[in-house]
mmJSON file of the N, C-alpha and C atoms, coordinates in Angstrom:
{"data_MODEL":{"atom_site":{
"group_PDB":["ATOM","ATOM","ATOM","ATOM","ATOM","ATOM","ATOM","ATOM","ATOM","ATOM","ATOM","ATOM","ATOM","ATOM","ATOM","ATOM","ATOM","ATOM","ATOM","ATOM","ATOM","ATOM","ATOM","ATOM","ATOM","ATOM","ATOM","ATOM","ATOM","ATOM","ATOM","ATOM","ATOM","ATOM","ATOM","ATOM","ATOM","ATOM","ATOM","ATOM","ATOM","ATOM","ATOM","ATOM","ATOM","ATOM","ATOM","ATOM","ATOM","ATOM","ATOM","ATOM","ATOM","ATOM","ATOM","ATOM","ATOM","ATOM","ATOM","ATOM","ATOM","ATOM","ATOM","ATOM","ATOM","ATOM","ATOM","ATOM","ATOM","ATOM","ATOM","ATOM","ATOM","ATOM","ATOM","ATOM","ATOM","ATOM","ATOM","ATOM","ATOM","ATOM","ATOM","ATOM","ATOM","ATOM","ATOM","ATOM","ATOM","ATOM","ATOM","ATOM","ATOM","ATOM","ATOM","ATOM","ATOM","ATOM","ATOM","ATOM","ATOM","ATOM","ATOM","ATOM","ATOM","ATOM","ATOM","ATOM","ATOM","ATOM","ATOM","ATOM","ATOM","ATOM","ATOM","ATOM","ATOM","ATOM","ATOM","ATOM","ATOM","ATOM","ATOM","ATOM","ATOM","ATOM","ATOM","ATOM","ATOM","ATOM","ATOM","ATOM","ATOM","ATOM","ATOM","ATOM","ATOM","ATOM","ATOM","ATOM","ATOM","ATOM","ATOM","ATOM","ATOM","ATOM","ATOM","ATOM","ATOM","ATOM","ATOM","ATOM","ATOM","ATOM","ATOM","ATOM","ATOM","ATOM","ATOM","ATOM","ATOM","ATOM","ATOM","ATOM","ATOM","ATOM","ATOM","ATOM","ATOM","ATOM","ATOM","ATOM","ATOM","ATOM","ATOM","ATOM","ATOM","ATOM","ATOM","ATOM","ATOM","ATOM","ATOM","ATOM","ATOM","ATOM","ATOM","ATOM","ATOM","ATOM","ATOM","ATOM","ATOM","ATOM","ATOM","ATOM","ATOM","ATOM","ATOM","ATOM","ATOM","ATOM","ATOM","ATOM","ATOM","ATOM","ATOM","ATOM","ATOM","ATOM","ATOM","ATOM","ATOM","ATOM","ATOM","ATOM","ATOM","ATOM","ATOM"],
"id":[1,2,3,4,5,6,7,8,9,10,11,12,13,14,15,16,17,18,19,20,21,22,23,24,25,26,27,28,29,30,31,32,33,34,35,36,37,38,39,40,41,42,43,44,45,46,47,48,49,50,51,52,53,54,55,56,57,58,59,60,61,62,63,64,65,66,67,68,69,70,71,72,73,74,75,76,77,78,79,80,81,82,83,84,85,86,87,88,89,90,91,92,93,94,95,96,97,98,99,100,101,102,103,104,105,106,107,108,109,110,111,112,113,114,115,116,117,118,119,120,121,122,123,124,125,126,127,128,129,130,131,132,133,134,135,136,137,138,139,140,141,142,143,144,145,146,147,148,149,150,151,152,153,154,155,156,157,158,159,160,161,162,163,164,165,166,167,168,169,170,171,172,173,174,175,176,177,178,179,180,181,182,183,184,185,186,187,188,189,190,191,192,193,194,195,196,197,198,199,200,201,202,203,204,205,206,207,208,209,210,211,212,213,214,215,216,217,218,219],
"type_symbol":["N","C","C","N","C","C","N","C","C","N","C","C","N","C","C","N","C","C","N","C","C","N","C","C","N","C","C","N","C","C","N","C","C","N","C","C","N","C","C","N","C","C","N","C","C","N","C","C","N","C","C","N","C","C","N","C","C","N","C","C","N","C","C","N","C","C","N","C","C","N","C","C","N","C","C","N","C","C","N","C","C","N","C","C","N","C","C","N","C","C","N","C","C","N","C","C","N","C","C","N","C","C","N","C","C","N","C","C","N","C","C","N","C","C","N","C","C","N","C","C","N","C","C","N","C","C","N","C","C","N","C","C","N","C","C","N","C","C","N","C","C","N","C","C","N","C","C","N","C","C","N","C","C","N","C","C","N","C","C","N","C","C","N","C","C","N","C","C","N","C","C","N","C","C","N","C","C","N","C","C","N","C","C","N","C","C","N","C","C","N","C","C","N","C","C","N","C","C","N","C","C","N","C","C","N","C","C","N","C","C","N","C","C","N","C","C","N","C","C"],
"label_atom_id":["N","CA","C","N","CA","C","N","CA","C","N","CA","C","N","CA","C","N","CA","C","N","CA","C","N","CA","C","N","CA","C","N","CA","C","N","CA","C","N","CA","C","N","CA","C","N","CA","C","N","CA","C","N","CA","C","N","CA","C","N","CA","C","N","CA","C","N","CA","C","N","CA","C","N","CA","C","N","CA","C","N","CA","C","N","CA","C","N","CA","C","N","CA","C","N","CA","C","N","CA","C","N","CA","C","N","CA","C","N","CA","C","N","CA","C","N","CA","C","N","CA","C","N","CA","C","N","CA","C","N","CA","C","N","CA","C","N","CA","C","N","CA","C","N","CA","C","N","CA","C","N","CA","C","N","CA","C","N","CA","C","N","CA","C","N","CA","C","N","CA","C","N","CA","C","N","CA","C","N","CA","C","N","CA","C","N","CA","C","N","CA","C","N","CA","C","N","CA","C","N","CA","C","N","CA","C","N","CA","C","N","CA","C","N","CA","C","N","CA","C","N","CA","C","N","CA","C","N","CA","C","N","CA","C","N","CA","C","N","CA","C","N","CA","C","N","CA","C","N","CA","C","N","CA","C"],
"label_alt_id":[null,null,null,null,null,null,null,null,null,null,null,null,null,null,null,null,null,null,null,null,null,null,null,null,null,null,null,null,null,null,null,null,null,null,null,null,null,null,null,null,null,null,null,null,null,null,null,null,null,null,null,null,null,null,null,null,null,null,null,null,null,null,null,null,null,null,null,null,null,null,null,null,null,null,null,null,null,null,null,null,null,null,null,null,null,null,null,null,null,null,null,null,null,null,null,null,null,null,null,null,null,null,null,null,null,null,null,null,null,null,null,null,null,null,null,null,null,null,null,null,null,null,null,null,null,null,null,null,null,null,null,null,null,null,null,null,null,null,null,null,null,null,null,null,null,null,null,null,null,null,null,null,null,null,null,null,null,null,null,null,null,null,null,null,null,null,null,null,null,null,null,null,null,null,null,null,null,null,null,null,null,null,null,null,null,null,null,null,null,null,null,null,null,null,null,null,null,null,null,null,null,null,null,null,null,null,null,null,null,null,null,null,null,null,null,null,null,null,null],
"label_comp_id":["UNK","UNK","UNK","UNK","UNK","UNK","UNK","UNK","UNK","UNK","UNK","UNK","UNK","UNK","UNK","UNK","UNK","UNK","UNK","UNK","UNK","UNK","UNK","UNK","UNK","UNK","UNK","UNK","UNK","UNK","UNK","UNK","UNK","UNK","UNK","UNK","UNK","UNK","UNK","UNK","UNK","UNK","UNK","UNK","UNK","UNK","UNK","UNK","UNK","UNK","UNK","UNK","UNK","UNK","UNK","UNK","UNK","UNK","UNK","UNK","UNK","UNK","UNK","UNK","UNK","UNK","UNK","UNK","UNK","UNK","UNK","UNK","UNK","UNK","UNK","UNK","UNK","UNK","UNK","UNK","UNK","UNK","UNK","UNK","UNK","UNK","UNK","UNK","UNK","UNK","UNK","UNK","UNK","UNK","UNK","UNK","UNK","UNK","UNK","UNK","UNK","UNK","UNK","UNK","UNK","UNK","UNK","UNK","UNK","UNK","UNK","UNK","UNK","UNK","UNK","UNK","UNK","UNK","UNK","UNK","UNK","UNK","UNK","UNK","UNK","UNK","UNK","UNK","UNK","UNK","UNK","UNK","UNK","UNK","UNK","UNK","UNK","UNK","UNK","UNK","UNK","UNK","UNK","UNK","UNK","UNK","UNK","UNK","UNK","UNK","UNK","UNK","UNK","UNK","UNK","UNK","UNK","UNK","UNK","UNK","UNK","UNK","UNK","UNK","UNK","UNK","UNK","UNK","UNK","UNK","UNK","UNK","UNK","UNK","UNK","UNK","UNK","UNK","UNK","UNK","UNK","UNK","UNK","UNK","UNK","UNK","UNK","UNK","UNK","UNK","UNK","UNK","UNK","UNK","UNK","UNK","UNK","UNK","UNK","UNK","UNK","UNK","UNK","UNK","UNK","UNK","UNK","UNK","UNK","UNK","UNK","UNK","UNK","UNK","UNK","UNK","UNK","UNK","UNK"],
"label_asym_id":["A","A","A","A","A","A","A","A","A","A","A","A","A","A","A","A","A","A","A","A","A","A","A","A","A","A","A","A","A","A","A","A","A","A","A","A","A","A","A","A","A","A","A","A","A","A","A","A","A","A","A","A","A","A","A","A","A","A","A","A","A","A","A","A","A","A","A","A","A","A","A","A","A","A","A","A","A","A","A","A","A","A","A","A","A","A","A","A","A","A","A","A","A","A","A","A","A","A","A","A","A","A","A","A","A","A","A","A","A","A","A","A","A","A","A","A","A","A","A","A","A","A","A","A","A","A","A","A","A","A","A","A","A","A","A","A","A","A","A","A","A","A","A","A","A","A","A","A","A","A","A","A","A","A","A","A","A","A","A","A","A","A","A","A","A","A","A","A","A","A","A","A","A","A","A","A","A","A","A","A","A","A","A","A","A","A","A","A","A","A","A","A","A","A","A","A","A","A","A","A","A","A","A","A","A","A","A","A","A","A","A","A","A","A","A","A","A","A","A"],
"label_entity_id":["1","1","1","1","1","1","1","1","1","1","1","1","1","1","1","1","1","1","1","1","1","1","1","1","1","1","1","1","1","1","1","1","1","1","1","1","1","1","1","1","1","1","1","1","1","1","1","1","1","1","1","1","1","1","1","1","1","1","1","1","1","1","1","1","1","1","1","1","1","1","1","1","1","1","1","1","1","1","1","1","1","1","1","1","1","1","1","1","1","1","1","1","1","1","1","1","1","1","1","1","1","1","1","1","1","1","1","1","1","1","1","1","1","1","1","1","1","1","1","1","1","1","1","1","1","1","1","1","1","1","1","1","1","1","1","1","1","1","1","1","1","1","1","1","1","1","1","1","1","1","1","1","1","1","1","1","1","1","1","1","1","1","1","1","1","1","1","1","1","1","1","1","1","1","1","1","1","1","1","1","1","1","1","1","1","1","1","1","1","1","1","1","1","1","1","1","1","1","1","1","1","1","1","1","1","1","1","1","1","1","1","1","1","1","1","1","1","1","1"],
"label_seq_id":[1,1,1,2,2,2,3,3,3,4,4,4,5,5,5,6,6,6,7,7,7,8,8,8,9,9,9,10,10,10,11,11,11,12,12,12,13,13,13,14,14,14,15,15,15,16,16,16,17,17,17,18,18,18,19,19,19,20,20,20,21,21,21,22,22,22,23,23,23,24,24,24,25,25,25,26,26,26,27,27,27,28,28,28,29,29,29,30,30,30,31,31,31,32,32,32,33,33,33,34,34,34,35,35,35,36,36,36,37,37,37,38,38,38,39,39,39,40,40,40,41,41,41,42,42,42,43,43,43,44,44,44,45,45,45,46,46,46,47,47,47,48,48,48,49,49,49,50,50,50,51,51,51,52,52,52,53,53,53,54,54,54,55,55,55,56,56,56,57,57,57,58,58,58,59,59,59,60,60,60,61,61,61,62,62,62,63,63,63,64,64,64,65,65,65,66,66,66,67,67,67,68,68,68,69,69,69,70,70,70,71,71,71,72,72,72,73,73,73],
"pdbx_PDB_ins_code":[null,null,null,null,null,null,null,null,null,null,null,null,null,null,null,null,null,null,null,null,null,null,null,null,null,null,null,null,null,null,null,null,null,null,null,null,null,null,null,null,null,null,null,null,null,null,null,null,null,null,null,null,null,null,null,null,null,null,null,null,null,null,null,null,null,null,null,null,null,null,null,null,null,null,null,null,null,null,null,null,null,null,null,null,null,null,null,null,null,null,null,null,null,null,null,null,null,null,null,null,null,null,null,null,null,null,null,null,null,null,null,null,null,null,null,null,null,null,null,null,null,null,null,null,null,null,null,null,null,null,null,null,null,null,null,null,null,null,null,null,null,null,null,null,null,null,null,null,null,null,null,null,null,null,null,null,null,null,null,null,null,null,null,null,null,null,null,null,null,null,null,null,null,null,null,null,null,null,null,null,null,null,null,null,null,null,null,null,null,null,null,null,null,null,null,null,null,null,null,null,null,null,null,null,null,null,null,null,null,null,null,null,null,null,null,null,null,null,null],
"Cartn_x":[8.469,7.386,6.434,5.103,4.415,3.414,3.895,2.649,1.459,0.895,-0.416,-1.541,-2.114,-3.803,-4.161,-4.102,-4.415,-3.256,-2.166,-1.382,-1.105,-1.474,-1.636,-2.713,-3.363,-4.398,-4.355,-3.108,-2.249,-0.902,-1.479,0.048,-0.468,0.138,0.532,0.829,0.846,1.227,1.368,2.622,2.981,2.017,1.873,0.961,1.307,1.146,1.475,0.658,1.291,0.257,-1.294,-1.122,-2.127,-2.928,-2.554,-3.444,-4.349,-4.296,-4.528,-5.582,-4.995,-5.919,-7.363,-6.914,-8.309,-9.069,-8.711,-9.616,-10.236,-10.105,-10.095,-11.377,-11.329,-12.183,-13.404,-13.237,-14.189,-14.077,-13.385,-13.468,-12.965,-12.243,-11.521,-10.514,-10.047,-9.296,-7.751,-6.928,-5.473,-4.414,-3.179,-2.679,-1.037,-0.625,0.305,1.597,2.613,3.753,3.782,3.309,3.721,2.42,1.094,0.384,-0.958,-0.951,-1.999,-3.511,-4.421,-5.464,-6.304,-7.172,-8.187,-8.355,-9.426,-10.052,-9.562,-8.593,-7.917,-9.138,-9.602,-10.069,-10.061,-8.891,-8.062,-6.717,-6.885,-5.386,-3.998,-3.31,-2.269,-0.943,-1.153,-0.354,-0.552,-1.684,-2.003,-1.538,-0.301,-0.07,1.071,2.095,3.201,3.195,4.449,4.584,5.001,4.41,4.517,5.757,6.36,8.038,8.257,7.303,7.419,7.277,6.414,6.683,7.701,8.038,9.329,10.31,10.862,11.712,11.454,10.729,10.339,11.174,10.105,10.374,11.566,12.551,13.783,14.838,14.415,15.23,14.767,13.892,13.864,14.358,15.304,16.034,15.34,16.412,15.716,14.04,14.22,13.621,11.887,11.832,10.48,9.196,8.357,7.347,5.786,6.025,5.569,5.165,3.885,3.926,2.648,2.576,2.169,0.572,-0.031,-1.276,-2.18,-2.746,-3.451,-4.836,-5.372,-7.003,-7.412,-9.077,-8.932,-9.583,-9.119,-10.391,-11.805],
"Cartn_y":[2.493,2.831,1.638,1.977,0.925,0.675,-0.781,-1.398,-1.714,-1.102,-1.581,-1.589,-1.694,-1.726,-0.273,0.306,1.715,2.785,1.984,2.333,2.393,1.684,1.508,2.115,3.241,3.571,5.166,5.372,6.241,6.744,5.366,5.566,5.136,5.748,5.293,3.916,2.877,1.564,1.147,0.292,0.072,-0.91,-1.238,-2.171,-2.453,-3.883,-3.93,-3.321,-2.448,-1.715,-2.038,-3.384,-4.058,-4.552,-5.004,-4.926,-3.698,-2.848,-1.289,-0.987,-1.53,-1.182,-2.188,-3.391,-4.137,-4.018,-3.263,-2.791,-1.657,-1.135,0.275,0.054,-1.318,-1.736,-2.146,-3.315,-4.437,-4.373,-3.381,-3.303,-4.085,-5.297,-6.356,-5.628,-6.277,-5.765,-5.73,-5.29,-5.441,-5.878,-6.298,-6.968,-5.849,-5.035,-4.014,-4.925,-4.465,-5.573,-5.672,-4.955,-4.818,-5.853,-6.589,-7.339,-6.671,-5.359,-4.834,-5.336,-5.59,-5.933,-4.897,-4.223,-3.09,-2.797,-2.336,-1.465,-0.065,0.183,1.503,2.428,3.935,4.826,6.083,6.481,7.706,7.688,9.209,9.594,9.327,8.307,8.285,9.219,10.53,11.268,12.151,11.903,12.964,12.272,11.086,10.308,10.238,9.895,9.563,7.791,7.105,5.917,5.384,4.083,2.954,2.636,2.742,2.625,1.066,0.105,-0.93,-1.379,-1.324,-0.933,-0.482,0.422,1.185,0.313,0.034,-0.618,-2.298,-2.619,-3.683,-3.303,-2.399,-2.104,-1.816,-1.381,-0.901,-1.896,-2.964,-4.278,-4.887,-4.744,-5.385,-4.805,-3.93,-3.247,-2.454,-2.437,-1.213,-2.684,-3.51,-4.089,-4.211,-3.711,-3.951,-3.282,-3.765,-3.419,-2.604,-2.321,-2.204,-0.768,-0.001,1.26,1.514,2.753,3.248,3.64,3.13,3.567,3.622,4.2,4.168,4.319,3.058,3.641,3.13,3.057,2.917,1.426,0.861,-0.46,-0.425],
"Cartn_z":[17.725,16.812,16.705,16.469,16.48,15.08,15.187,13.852,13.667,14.966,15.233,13.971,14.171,12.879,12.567,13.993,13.647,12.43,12.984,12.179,10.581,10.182,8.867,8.508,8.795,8.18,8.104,7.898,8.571,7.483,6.857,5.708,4.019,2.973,1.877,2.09,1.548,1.25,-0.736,-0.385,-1.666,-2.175,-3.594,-3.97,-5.38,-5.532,-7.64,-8.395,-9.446,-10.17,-10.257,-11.051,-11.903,-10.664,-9.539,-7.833,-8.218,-8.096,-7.652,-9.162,-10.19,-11.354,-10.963,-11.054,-10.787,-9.713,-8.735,-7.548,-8.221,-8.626,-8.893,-9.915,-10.825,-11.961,-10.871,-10.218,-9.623,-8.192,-7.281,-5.907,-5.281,-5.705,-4.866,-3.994,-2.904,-1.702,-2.402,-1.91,-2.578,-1.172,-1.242,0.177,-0.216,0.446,0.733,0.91,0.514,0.898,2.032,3.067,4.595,5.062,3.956,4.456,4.617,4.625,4.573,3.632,3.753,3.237,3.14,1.969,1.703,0.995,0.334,-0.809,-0.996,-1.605,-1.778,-1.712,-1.753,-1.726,-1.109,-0.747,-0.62,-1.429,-1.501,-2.534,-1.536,-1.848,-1.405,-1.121,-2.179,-1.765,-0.889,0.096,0.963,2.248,1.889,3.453,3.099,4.389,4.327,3.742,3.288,2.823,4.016,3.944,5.197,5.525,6.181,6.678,6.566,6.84,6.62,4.766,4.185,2.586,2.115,2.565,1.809,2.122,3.525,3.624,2.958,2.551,1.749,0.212,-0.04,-1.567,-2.071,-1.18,-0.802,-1.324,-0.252,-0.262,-1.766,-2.344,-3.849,-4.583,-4.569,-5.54,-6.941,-7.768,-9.068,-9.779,-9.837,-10.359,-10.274,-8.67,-8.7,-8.781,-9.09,-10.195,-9.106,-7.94,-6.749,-7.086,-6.696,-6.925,-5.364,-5.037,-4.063,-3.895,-2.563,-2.47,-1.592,-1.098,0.384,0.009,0.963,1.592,2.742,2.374,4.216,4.171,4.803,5.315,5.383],
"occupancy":[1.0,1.0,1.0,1.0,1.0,1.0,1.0,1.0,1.0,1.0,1.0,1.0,1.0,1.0,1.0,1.0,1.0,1.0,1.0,1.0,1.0,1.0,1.0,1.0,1.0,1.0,1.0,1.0,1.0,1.0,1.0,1.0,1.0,1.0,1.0,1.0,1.0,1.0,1.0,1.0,1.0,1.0,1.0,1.0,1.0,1.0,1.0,1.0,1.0,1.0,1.0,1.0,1.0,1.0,1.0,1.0,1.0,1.0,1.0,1.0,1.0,1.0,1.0,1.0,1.0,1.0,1.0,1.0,1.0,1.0,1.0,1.0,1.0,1.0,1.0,1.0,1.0,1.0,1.0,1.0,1.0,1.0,1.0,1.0,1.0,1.0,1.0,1.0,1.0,1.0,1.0,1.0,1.0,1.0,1.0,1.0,1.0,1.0,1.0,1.0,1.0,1.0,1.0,1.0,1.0,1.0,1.0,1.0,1.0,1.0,1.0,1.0,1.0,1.0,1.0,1.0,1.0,1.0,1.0,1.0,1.0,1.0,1.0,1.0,1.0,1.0,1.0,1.0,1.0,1.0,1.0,1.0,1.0,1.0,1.0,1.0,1.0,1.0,1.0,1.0,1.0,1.0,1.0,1.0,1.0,1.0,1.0,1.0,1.0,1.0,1.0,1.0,1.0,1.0,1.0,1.0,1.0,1.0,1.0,1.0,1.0,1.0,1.0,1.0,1.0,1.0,1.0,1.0,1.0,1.0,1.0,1.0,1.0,1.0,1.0,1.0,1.0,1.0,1.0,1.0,1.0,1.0,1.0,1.0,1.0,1.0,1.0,1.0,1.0,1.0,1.0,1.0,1.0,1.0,1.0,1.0,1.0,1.0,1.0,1.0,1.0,1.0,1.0,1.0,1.0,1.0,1.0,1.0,1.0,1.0,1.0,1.0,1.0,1.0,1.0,1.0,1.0,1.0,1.0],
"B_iso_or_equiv":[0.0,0.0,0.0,0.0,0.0,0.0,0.0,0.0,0.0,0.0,0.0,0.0,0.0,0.0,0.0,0.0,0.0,0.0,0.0,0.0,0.0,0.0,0.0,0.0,0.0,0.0,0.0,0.0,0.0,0.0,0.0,0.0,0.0,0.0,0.0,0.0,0.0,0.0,0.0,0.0,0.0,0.0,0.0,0.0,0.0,0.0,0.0,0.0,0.0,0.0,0.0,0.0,0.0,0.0,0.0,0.0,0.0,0.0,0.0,0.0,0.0,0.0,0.0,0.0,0.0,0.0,0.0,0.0,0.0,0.0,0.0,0.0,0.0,0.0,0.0,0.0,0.0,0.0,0.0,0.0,0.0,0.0,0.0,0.0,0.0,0.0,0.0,0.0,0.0,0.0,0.0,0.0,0.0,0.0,0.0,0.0,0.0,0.0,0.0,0.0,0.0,0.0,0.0,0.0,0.0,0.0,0.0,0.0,0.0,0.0,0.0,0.0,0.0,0.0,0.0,0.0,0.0,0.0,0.0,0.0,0.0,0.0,0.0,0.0,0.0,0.0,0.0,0.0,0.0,0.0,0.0,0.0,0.0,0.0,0.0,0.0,0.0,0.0,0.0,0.0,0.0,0.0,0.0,0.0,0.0,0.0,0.0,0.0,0.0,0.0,0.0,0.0,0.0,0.0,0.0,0.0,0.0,0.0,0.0,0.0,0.0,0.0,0.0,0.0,0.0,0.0,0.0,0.0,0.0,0.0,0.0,0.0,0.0,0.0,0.0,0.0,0.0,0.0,0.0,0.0,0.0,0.0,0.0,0.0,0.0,0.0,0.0,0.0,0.0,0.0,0.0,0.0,0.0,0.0,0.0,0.0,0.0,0.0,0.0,0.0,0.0,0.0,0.0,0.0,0.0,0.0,0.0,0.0,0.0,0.0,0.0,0.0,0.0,0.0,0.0,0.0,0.0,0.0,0.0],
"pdbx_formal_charge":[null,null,null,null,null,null,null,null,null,null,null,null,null,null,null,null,null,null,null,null,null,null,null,null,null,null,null,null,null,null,null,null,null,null,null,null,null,null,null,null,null,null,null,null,null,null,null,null,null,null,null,null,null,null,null,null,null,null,null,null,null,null,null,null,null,null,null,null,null,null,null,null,null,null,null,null,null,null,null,null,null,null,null,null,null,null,null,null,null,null,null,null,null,null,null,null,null,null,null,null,null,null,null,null,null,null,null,null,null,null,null,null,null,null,null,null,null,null,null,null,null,null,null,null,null,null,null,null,null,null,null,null,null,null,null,null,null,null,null,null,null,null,null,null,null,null,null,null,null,null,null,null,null,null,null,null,null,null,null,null,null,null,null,null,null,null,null,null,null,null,null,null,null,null,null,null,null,null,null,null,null,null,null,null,null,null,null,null,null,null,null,null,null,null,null,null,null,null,null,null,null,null,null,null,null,null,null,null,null,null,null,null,null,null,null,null,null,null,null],
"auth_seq_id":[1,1,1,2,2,2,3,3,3,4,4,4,5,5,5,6,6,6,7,7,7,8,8,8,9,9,9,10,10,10,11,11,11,12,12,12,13,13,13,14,14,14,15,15,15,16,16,16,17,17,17,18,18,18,19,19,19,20,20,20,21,21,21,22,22,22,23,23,23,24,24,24,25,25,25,26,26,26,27,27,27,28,28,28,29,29,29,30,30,30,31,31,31,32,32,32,33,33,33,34,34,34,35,35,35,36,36,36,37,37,37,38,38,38,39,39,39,40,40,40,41,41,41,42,42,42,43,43,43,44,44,44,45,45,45,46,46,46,47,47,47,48,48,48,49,49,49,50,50,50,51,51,51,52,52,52,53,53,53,54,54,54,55,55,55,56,56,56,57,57,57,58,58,58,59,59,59,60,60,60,61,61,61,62,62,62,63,63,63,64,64,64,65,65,65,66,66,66,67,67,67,68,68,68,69,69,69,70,70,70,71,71,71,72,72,72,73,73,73],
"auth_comp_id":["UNK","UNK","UNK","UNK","UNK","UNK","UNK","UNK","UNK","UNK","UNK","UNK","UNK","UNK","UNK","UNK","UNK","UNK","UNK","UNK","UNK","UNK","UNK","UNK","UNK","UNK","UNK","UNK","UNK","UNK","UNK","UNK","UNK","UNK","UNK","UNK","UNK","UNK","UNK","UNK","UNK","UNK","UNK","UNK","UNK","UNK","UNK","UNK","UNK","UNK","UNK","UNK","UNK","UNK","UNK","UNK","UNK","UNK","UNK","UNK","UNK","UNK","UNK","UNK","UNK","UNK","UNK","UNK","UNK","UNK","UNK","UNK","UNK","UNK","UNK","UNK","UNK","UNK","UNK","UNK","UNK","UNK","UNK","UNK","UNK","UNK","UNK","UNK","UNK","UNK","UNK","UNK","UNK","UNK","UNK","UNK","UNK","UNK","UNK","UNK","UNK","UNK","UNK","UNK","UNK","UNK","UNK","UNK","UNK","UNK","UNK","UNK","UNK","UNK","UNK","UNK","UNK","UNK","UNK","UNK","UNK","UNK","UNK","UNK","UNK","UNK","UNK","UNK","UNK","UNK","UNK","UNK","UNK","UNK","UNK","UNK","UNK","UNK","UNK","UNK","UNK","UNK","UNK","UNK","UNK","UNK","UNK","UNK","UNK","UNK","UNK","UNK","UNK","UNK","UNK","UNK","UNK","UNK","UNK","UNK","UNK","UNK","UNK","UNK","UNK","UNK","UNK","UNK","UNK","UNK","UNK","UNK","UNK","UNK","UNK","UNK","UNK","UNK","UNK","UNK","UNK","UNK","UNK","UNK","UNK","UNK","UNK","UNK","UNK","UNK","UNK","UNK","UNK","UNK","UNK","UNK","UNK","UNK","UNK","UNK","UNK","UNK","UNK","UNK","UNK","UNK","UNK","UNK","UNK","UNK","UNK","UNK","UNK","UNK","UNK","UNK","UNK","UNK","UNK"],
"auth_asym_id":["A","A","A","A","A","A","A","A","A","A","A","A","A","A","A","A","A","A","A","A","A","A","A","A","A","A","A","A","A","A","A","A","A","A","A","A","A","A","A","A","A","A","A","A","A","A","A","A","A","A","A","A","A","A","A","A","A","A","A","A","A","A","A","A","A","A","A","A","A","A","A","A","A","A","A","A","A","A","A","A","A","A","A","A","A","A","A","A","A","A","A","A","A","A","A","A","A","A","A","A","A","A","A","A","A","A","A","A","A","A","A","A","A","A","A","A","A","A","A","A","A","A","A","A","A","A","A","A","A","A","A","A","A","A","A","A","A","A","A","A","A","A","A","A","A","A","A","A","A","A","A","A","A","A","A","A","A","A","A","A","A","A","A","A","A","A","A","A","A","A","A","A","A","A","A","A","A","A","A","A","A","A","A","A","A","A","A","A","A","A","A","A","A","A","A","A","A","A","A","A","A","A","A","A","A","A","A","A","A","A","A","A","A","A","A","A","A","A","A"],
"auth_atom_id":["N","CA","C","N","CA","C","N","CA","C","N","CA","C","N","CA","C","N","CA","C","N","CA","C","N","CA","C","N","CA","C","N","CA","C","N","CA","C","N","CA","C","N","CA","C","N","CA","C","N","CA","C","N","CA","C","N","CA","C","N","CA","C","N","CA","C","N","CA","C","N","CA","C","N","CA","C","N","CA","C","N","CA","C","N","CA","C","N","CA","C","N","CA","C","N","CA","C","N","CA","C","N","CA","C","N","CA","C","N","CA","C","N","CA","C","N","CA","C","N","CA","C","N","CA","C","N","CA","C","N","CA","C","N","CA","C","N","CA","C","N","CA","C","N","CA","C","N","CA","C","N","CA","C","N","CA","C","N","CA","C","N","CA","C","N","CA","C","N","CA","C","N","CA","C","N","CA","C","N","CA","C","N","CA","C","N","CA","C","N","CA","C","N","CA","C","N","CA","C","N","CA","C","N","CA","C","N","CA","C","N","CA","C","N","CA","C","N","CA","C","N","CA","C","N","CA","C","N","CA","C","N","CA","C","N","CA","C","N","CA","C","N","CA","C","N","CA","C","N","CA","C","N","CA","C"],
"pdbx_PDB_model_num":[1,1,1,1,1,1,1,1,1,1,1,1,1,1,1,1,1,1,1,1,1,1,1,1,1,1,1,1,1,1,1,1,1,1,1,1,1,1,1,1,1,1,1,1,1,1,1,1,1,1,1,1,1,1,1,1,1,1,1,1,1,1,1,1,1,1,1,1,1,1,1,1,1,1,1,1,1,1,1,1,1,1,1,1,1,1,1,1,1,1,1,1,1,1,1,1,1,1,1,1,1,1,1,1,1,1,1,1,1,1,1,1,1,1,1,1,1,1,1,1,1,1,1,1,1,1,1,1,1,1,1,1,1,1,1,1,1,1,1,1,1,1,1,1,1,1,1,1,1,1,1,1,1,1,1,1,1,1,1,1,1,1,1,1,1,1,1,1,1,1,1,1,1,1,1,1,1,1,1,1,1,1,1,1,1,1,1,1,1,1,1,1,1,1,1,1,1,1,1,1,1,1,1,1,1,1,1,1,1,1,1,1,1,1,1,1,1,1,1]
}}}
């Protein structure tokens, strides 16, 4: 499977809430646990979640504070 660039644009990506709120306020870019960099602006539930994210978010157990979101570059 591949991680290419194209790829990620392709998926849901996880993101910290409060990331995702202040873009959402002032347009700043947000960085995906998987590294992703972008200005959210598609509904994330219309994509599958980043296999790389998940398996991130995964490994941080019940604790973390990480919530889901896709857009495009």
């Amino acid at each position: 499977m591949s991680h290419g660039d194209g790829d990620h644009e392709r998926f849901a990506h996880y993101v910290q809430k409060d990331k995702i709120m202040a873009s959402a306020l002032d347009g700043t870019p947000v960085v995906a646990l998987c590294g992703k960099v972008w200005v959210p602006g598609r509904d994330p539930k219309k994509y599958p979640v980043c296999p790389l994210c998940k398996e991130i978010f995964e490994s941080m157990g019940a604790g973390g504070d990480k919530d889901k979101d896709g857009g495009k570059k």
